[in-house]
N, C-alpha and C positions, 0 to 999 in steps of 0.2 A: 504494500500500500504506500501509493507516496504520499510525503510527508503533507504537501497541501491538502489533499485527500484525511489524514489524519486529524488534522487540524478542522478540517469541517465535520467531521464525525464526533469530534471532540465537542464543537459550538453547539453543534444540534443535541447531544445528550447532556448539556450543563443545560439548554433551555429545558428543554423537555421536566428533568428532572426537577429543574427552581419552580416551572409553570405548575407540576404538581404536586410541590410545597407551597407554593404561596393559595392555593387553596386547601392544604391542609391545618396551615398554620391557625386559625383562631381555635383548633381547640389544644394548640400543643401545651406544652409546661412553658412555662414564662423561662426556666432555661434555657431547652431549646427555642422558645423565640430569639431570643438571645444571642444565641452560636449561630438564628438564618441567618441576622439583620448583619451580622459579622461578616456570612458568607455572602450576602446578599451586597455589602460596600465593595468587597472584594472582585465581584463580579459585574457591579458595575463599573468599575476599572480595568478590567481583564477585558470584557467584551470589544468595545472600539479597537481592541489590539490585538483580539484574536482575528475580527473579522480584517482588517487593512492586512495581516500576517497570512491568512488564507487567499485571500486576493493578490496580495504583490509575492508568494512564496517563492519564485524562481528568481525574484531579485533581493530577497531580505536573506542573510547569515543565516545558515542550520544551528548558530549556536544561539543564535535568539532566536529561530521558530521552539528549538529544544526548549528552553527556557518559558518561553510561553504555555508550552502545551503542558509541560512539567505544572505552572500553577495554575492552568485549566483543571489538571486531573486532581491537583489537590483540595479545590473546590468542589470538584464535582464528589470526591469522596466523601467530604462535609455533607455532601448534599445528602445522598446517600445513606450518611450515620444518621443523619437528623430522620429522613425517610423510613430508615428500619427500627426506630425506637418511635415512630407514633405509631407502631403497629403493634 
């Protein structure tokens, strides 16, 4: 898979997964509110730079796509834990 390919499979499962936290969130524990709105600052700083990274990939550094996709997946792990503990 190449890495631009990556990077957008990356963007589409941080949405997907925040879009169905942010409607889970009003009944979570006020912790996990907590740790989205965390992940939720993060990501919206991440987004504008994954997307312009996905689109310009064959002229941006593999060591900043690295870097990026690296704190895409750390977020989207967040996403994830907050995910499997409202269940």
């Amino acid at each position: 898979m190449a890495l631009d390919d990556k990077l957008e499979s990356l963007l589409s499962d941080l949405k997907q997964y925040r879009d169905e936290l942010r409607v889970q969130m009003h009944l979570a524990k006020a912790e996990l509110r907590d740790e989205f709105e965390d992940l939720e600052r993060q990501w919206e700083k991440l987004q504008p730079r994954l997307e312009k990274a996905a689109e310009d990939a064959a002229e941006t550094g593999k060591e900043a796509l690295d870097a990026l996709e690296k704190a895409g997946k750390a977020i989207l792990d967040g996403f994830r834990r907050i995910r499997d503990d409202l269940k």
